[in-house]
C-alpha positions as CSV (number, residue, x, y, z in Angstrom):
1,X,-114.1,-181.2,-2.6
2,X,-115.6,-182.1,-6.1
3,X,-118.1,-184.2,-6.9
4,X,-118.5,-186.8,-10.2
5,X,-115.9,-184.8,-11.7
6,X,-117.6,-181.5,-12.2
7,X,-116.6,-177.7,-10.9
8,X,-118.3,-177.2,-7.8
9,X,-121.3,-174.4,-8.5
10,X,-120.9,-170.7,-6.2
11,X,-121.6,-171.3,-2.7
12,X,-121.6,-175.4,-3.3
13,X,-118.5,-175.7,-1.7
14,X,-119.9,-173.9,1.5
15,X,-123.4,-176.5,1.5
16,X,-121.1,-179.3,1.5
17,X,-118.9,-178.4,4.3
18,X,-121.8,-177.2,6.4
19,X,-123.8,-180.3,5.6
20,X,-120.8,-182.3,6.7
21,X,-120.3,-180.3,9.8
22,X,-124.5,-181.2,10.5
23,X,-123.3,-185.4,10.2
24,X,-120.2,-184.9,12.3
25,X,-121.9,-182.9,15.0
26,X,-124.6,-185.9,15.2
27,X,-121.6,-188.3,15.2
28,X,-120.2,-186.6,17.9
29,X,-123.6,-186.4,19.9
30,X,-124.3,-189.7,19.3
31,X,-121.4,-191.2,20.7
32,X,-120.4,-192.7,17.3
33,X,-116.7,-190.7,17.0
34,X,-115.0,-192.3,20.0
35,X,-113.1,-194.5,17.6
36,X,-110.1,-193.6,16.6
37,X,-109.7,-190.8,14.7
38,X,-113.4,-189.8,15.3
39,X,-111.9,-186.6,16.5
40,X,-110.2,-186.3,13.3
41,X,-113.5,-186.0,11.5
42,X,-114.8,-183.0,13.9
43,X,-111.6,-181.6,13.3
44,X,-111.8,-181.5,9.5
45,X,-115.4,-180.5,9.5
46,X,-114.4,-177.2,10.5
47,X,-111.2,-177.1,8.6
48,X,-113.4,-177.2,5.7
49,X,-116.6,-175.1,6.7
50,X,-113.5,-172.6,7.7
51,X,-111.3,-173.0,4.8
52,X,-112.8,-174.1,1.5
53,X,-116.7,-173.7,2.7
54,X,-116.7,-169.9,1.2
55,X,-118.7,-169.5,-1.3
56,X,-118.0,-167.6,-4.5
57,X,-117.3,-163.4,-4.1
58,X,-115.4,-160.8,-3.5
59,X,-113.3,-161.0,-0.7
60,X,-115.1,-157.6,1.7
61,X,-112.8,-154.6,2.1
62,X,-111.8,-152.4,4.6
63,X,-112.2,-154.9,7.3
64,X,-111.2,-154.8,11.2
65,X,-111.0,-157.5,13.8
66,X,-110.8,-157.7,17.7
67,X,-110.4,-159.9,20.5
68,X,-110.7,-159.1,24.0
69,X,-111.7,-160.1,27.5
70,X,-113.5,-159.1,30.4
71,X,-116.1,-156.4,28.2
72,X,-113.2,-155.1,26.4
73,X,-110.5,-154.4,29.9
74,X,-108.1,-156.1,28.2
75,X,-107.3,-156.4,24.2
76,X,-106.2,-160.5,23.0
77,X,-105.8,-159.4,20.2
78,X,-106.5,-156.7,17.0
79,X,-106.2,-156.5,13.2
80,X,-106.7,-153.6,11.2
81,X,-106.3,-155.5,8.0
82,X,-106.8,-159.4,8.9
83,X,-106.2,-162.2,6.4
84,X,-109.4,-161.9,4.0
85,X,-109.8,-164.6,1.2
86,X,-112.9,-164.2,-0.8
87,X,-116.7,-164.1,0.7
88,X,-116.0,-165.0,4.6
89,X,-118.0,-165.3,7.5
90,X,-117.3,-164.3,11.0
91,X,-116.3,-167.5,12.2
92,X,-113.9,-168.6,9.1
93,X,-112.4,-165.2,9.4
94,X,-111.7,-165.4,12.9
95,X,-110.3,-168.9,11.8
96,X,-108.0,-167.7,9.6
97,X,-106.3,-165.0,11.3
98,X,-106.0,-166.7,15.3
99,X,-105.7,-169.6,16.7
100,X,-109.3,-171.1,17.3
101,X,-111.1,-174.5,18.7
102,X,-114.9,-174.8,18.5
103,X,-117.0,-177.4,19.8
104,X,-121.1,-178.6,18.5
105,X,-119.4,-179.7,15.1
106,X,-117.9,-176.2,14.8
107,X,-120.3,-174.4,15.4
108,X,-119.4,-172.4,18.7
109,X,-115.9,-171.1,19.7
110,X,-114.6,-172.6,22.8
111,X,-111.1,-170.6,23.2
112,X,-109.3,-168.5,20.9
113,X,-105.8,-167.7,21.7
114,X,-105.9,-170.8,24.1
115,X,-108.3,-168.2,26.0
116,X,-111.3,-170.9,26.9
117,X,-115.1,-170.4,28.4
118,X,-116.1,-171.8,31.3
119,X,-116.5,-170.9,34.8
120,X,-114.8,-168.2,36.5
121,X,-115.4,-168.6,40.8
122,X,-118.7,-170.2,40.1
123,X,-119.8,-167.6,37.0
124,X,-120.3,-168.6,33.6
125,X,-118.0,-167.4,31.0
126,X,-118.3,-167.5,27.0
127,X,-117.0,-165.7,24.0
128,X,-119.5,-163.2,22.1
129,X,-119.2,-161.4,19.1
130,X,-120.7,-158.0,17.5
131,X,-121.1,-156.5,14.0
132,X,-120.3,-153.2,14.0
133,X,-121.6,-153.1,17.7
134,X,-124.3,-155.2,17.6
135,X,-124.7,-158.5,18.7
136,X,-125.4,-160.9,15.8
137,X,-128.7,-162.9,16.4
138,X,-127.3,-166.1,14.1
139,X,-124.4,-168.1,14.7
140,X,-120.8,-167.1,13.6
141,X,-120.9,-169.5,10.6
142,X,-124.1,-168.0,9.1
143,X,-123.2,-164.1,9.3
144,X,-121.5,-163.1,6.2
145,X,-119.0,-160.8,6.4
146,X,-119.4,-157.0,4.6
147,X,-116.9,-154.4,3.6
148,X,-116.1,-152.2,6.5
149,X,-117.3,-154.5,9.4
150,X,-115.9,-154.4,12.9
151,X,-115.6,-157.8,13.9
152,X,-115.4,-158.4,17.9
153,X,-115.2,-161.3,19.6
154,X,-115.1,-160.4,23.6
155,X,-115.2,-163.6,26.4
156,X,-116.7,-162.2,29.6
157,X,-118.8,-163.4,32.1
158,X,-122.9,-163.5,31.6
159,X,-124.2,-164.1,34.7
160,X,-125.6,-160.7,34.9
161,X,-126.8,-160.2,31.5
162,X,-127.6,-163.3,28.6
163,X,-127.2,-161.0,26.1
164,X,-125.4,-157.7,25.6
165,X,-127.4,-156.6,22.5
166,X,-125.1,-153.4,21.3
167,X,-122.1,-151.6,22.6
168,X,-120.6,-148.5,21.7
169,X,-116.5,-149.3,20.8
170,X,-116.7,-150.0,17.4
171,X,-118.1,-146.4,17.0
172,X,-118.0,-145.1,14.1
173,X,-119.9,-148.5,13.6
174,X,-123.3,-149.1,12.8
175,X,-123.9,-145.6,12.0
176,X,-121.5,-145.6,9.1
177,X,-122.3,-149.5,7.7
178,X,-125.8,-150.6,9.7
179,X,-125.5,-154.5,10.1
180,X,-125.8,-157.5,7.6
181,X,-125.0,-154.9,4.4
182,X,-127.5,-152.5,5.4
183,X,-127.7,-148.8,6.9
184,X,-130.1,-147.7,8.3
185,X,-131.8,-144.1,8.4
186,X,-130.3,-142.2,11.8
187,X,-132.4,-140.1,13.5
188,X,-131.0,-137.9,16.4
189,X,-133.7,-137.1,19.3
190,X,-132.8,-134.5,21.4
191,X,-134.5,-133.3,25.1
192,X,-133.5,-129.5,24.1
193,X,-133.1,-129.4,20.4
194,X,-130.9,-126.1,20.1
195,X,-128.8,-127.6,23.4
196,X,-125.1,-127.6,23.0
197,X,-124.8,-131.2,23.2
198,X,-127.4,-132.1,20.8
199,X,-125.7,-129.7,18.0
200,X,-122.6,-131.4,19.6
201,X,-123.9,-135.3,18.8
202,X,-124.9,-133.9,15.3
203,X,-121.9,-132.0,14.2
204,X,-119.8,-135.3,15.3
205,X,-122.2,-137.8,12.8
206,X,-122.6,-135.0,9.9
207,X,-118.1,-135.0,9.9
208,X,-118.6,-138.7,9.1
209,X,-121.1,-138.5,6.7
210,X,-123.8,-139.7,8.3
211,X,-126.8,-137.7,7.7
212,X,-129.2,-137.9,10.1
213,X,-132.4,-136.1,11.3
214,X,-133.4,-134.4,14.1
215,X,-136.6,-134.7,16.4
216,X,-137.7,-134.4,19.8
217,X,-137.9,-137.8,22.1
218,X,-140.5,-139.8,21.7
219,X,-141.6,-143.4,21.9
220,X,-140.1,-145.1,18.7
221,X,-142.1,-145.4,15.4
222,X,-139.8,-146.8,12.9
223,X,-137.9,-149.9,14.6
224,X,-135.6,-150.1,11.2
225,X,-133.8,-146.3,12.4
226,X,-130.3,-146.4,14.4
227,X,-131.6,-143.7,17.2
228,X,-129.5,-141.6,19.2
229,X,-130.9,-140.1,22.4
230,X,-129.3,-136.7,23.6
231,X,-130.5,-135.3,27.2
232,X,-131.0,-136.2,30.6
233,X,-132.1,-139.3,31.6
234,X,-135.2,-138.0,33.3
235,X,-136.0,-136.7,29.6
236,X,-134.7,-140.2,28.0
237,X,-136.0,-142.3,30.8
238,X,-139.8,-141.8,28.9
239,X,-138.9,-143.8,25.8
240,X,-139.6,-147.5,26.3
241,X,-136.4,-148.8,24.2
242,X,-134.5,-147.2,26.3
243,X,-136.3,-147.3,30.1
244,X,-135.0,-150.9,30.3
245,X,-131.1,-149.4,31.1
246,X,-132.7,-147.7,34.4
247,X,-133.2,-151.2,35.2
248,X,-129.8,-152.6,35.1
249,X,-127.6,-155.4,33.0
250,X,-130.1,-158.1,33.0
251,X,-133.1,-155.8,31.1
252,X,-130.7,-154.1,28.7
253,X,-127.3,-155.1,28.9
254,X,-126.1,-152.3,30.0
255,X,-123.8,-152.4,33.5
256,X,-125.6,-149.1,35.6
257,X,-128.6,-148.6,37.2
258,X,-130.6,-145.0,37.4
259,X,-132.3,-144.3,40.7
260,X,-136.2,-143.0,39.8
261,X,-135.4,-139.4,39.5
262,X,-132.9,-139.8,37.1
263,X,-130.7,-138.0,39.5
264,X,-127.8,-140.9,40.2
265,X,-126.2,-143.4,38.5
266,X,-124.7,-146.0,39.7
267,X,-122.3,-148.1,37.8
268,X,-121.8,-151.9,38.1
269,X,-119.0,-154.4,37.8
270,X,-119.5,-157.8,36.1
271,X,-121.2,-159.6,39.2
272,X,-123.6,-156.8,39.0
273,X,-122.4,-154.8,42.4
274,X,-122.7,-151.3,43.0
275,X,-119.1,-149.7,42.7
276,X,-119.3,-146.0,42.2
277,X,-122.7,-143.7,42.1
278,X,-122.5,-140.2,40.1
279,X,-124.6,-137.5,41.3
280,X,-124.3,-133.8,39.5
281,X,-122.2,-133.9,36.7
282,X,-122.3,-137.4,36.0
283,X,-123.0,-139.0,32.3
284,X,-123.1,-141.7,30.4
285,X,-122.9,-143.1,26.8
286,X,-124.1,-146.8,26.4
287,X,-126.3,-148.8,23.6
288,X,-129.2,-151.2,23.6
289,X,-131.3,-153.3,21.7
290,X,-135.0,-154.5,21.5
291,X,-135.6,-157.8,19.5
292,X,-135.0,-156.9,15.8
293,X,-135.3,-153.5,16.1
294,X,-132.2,-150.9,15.3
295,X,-130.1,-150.0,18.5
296,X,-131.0,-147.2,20.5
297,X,-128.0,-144.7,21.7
298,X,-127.9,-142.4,24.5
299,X,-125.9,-139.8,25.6
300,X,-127.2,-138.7,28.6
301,X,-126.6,-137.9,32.2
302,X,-128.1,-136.9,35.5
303,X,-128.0,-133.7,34.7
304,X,-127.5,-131.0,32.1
305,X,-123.6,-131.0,32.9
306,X,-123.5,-134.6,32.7
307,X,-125.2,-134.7,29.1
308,X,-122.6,-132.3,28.0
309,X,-119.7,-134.0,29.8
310,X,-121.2,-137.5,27.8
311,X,-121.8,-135.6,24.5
312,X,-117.5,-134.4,24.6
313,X,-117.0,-138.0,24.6
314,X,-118.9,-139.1,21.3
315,X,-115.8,-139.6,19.1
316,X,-114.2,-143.2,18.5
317,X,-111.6,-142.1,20.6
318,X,-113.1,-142.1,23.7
319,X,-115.8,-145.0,23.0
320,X,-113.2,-147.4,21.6
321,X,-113.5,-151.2,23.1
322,X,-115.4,-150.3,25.7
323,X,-119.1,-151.4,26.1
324,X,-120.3,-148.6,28.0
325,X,-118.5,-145.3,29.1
326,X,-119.5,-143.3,32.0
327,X,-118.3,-139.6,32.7
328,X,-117.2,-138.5,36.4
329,X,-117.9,-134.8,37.3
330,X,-114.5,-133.3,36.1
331,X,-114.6,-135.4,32.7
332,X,-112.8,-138.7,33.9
333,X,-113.9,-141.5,31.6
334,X,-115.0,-144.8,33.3
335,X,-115.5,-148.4,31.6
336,X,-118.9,-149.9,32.1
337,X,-119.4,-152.3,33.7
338,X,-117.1,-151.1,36.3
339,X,-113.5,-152.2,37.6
340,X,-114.5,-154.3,40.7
């Protein structure tokens, strides 16, 4: 990939492979590659936006990949050190390290791991990926890849929700990193500020090094701070960024539904049907996301016992791969969205 015989300038390398990808992709729509070999040249468009398209920089440190299905039921595949060769982004890292095709001139993945989209019974079915928990708003060939990203890549279906804006299983992700190279100022709001499971959320982010302030809830101010909400959801439930979970997957992305009181919740499976409702003692731990704005946490429950019960289970151990995690009275941990 040189040109009149000169070195290719930083980051050349990657405006010539993605301009190349641009002319294949119209090929392709236009009908033009059904010669022979025309799916040779879509083919070696990505190759090269994948392979040599990567501009000049240090390759990112500290690194993680995962694959899974089904809102992270079952793991494809993981890396906790995945093939990393100088400044990548999330699609030619995926490329590197598993087995991918793509489709729209490379652009979107169409199976990895010979795992396709599609339909599934009648529902539509895709792969989506996150950034330290939070789903990228560009395309996976125009997010750069930082030190100490958590790259997942997760095919479920979305005929529920569009968009799943944040989860919580890369925890300690985005509070450690942010998104895009950037933290962001964490702010822990609390229903009861001298409650056992505020100090609780606290003394779990201060062990990471996190340092974060403390305030009571209230509508947000500052859409660039990572919030997390501690307290009952009949506390919580007055914050608009996070009022839209009472609501169900299609307003936040999140897989439950709070009756009005705050006083049940009901979890959901991927089809969005009720399969098990939590009364006294019941909690929950999920993420969401308005527009641009940082994610919003809570850990919360229908009661006090429930917050507590949510707040024990704010540690990467609990919250790892899973998009959501509900707490039965007792302390059982459930997946959200629900097994059908």
């Amino acid at each position: 990939m040189r040109g009149n015989g000169d070195r290719l300038r930083p980051g050349s390398a990657r405006r010539t492979a993605r301009r190349f990808v641009v002319w294949a992709e119209r090929r392709w729509r236009s009908g033009a590659p059904k010669a022979a070999g025309g799916g040779a040249i879509a083919l070696l468009a990505v190759a090269l936006l994948a392979g040599c398209g990567l501009g000049a920089g240090p390759a990112p440190s500290g690194v993680q990949l995962l694959v899974t299905r089904d809102f992270g039921g079952q793991t494809v595949r993981s890396w906790s050190a995945p093939q990393v060769h100088g400044q990548e982004t999330v699609m030619s890292l995926l490329m590197r390290n598993a087995n991918v095709s793509t489709r729209f001139g490379g652009g979107f993945v169409q199976s990895i791991g010979g795992l396709s989209g599609g339909h599934k019974a009648g529902q539509p079915i895709d792969w989506f990926y996150y950034v330290n928990g939070v789903q990228a708003p560009k395309g996976a060939a125009d997010t750069n890849v930082n030190p100490g990203d958590r790259i997942w890549w997760d095919r479920h279906d979305w005929s529920q929700a569009e968009s799943v804006p944040a989860v919580v299983g890369s925890f300690p992700q985005p509070f450690q990193s942010g998104v895009d190279g950037k933290r962001w100022p964490v702010r822990i709001e609390c229903a009861a500020l001298s409650s056992a499971p505020c100090r609780s959320v606290t003394a779990r982010l201060q062990a990471l090094g996190v340092l974060a302030a403390r305030a009571a809830v209230a509508p947000a101010q500052e859409p660039e701070t990572l919030r997390v909400m501690v307290g009952p959801w009949s506390a919580l439930s007055i914050a608009p960024e996070a009022a839209p979970i009472a609501r169900g997957p299609g307003a936040s992305g999140v897989y439950v539904r709070f009756s009005a009181n705050g006083q049940s919740l009901t979890l959901l499976d991927e089809r969005g049907d009720a399969v098990r409702t939590l009364t006294n003692g019941g909690g929950l731990v999920a993420a969401t996301r308005y527009a641009e704005e940082a994610p919003v946490w809570v850990v919360t429950g229908t009661d006090d016992a429930g917050v507590e019960a949510a707040a024990r289970t704010f540690d990467a151990d609990d919250l790892r791969d899973h998009f959501a995690l509900a707490v039965a009275p007792g302390g059982a941990t459930l997946p959200v969205p629900a097994a059908g």
